[in-house]
C-alpha positions in Angstrom: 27.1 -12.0 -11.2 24.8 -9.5 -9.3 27.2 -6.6 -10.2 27.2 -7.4 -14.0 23.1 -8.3 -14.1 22.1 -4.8 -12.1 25.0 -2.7 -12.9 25.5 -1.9 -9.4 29.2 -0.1 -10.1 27.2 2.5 -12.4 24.6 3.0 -10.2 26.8 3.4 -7.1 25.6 1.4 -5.1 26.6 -2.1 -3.1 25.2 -5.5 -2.5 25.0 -4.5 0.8 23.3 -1.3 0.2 20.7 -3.2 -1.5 20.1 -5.6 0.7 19.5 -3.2 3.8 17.3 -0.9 1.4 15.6 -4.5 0.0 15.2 -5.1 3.9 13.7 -1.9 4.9 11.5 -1.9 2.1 10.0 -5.1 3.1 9.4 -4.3 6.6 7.7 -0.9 6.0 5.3 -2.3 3.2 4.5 -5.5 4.8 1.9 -3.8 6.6 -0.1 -4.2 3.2 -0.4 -8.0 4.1 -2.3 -7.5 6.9 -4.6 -4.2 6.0 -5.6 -5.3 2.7 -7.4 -8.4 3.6 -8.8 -6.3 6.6 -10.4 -3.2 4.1 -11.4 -6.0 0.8 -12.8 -8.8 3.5 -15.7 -6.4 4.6 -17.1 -6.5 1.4 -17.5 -10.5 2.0 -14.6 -11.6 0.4 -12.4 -14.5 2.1 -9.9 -12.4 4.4 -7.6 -16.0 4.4 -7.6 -16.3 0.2 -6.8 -12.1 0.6 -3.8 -13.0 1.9 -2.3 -15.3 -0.6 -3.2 -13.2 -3.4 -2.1 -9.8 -2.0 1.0 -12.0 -1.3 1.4 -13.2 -4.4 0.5 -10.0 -6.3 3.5 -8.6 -5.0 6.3 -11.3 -5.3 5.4 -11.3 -9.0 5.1 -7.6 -9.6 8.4 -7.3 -7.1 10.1 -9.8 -9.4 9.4 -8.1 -12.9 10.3 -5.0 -11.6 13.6 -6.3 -10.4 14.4 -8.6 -13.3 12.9 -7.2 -16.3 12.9 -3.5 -15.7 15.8 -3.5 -13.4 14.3 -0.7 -10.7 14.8 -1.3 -7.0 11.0 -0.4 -6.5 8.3 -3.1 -4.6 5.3 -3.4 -5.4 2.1 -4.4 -3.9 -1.4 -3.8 -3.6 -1.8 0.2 -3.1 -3.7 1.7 -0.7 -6.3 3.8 -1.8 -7.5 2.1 -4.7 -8.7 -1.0 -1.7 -9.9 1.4 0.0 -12.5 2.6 -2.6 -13.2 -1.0 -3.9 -14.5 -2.1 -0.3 -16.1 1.3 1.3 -17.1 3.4 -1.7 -18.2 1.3 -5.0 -19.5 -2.2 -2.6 -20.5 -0.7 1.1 -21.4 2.7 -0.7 -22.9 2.5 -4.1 -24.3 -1.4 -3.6 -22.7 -3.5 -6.1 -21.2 -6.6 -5.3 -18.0 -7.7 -4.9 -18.0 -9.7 -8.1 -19.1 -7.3 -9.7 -16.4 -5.0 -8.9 -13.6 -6.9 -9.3 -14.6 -7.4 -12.7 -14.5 -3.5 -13.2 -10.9 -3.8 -11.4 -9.8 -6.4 -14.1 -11.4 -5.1 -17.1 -9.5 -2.0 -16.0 -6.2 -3.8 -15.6 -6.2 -4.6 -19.0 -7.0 -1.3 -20.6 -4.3 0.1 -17.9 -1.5 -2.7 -19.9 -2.9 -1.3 -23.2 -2.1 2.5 -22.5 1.3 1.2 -21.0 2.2 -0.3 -24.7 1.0 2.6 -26.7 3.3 5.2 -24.3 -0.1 6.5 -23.4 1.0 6.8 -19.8 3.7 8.1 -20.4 2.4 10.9 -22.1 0.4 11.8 -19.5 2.7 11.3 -16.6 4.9 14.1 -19.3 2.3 16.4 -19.3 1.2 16.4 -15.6 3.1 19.9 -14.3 6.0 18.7 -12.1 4.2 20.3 -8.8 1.5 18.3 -9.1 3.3 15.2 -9.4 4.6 15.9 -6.0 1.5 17.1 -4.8 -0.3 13.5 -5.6 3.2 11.6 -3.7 2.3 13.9 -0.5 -1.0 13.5 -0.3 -0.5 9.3 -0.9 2.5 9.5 2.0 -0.1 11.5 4.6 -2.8 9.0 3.5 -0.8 6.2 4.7 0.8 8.1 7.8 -3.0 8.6 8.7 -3.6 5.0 8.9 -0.7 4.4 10.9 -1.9 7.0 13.3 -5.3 5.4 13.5 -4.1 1.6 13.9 -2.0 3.0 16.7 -4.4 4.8 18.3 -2.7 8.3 18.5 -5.6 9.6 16.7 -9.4 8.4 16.0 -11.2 8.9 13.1 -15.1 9.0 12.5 -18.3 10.7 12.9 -18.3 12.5 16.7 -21.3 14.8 17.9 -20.4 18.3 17.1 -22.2 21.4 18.3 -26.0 20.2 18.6 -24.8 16.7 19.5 -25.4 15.7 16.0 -23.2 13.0 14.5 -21.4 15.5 11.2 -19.1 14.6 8.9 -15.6 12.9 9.2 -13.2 14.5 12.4 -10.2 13.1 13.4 -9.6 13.7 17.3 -6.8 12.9 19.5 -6.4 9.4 20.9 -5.5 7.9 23.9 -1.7 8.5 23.3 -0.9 6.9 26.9 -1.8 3.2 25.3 0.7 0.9 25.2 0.6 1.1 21.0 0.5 4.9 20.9 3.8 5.1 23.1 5.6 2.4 20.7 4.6 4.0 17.8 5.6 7.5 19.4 8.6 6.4 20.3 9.4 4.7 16.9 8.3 8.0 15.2 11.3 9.6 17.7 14.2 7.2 17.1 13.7 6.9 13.0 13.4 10.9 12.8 16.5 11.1 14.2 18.1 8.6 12.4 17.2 10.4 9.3 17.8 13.6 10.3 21.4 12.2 11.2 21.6 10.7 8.0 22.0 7.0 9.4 21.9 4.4 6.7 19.0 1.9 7.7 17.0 4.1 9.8 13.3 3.2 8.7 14.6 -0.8 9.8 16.5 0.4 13.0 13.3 2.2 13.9 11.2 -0.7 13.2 13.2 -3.1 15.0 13.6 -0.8 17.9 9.8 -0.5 18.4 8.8 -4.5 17.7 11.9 -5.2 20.6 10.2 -2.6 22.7 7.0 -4.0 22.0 7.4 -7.1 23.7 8.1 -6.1 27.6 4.9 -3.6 27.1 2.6 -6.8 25.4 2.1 -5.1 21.8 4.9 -7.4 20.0 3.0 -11.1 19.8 2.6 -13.5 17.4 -0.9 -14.6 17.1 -2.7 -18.0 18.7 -1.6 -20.9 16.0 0.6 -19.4 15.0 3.7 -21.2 12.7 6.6 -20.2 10.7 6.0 -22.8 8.2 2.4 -23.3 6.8 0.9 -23.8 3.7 -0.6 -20.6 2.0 -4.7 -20.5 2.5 -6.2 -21.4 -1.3 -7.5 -18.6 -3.2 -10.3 -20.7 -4.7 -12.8 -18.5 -2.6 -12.1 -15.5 -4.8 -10.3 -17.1 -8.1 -11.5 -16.0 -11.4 -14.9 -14.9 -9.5 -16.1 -12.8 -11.6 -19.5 -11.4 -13.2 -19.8 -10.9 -16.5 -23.4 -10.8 -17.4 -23.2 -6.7 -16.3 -20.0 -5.7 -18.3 -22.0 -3.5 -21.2 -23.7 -1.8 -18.7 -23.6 2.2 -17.9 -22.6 0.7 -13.9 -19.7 -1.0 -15.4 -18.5 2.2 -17.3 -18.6 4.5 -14.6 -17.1 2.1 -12.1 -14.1 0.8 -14.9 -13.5 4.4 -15.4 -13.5 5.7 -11.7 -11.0 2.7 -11.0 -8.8 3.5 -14.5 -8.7 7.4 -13.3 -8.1 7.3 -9.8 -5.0 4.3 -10.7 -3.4 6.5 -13.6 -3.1 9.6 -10.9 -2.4 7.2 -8.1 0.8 5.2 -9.8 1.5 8.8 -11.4 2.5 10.6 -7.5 3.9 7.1 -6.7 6.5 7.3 -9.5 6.8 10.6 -9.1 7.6 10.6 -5.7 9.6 6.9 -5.0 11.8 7.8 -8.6 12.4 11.1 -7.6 14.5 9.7 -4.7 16.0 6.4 -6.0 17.5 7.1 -10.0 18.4 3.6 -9.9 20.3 3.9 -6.9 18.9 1.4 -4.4 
């Protein structure tokens, strides 16, 4: 059934190949489940509710993607686009949550309607191809730069700097001796040599070697209360809470069209970059 649904024989590939890729893909972009509640609850939404819906944002994109369009691509919330919701439009220019998330939905919308009318693809077509790659290095250092932060190889913030002045953002070394720094070292080691060997799996074997390690050194733990079986936290804290009464309003236009702009060039370097390498082939 599977092979005459996906086409697997003409995409040569196996049931097996897909299920290590569909398993490797899950563990590297679980990560979103935890860091996007973290970045979108300091603008005072409920971190608990974050986690259902960035949960179920992804099952449902995951499944259309799978079923409809037939690409062995997840998806989930990206990071970036949280990051500017939370720090730059609420923290930084003042507005409100509600207020943004309205902006993100009434951008959602017009992003569906260039999607029917080819519009993106017309201008993912006439985007020169070296930009294209550009945008997917730039998104795949963004996110190594967060794992370097949450590990604590590296720090990130304002630090005095010649007068003893706090200036601009610097990134300095962290204390790579930690017990996280060293796992996340040593995971760095073992999956660039996997690759480098060509070893199918190698993102997962690297993943699994560092949560193993983990454990002896006191970084692998599952957290107090923790259960395998629970029922998901309700999303009535941030469901359908938006604000209207600001939509026709020069705010509303600058914010819908920073969030429409940096999401067109965003999911352009993403396609770019994750199609480049798949071509159907899971």
């Amino acid at each position: 059934m599977l092979e005459r649904f996906f086409k697997l024989s003409q995409h040569q590939t196996t049931v097996k190949t897909e299920v290590i890729a569909g398993i490797t893909t899950f563990m590297t972009m679980a990560y979103i489940l935890i860091v996007n509640p973290q970045i979108l609850s300091t603008t005072g939404m409920d971190a608990a509710a974050l986690v259902t819906a960035t949960a179920l944002s992804a099952i449902v994109a995951t499944l259309v993607m799978a079923l409809y369009a037939k690409f062995p691509f997840a998806l989930a919330p990206g990071m970036g686009l949280n990051a500017f919701f939370a720090y730059t439009v609420v923290a930084g220019m003042g507005y409100s949550w509600q207020f943004t998330l309205t902006a993100v939905f009434l951008e959602g919308l017009i992003f569906i309607l260039l999607t029917l009318f080819n519009a993106r693809e017309a201008i993912f077509n006439s985007i020169p191809v070296n930009l294209k790659h550009a945008v997917s290095v730039g998104i795949g250092l963004f996110i190594a730069f967060i794992g370097l932060v949450n590990s604590g190889i590296v720090v990130s913030g304002k630090f005095p700097v010649g007068d003893g002045k706090l200036d601009g953002l610097i990134v300095t070394l962290g204390d790579v001796s930690s017990p996280q720094s060293v796992i996340a070292l040593i995971g760095i080691l073992i999956t660039g040599i996997l690759l480098a060997k060509n070893i199918k799996g190698a993102l997962l074997i690297g993943i699994i070697a560092c949560t193993v390690l983990g454990i002896p050194m006191g970084v692998t733990h599952f957290p107090e209360g923790f259960s395998f079986i629970s029922a998901p936290p309700s999303l009535s804290p941030i469901f359908w809470k938006f604000s209207f009464a600001h939509v026709f309003t020069l705010d509303m236009l600058i914010v819908l069209f920073t969030f429409l702009f940096v999401d067109l060039f965003d999911t352009v370097g993403t396609l770019a970059g994750v199609g480049r390498q798949n071509r159907h082939v899971g």
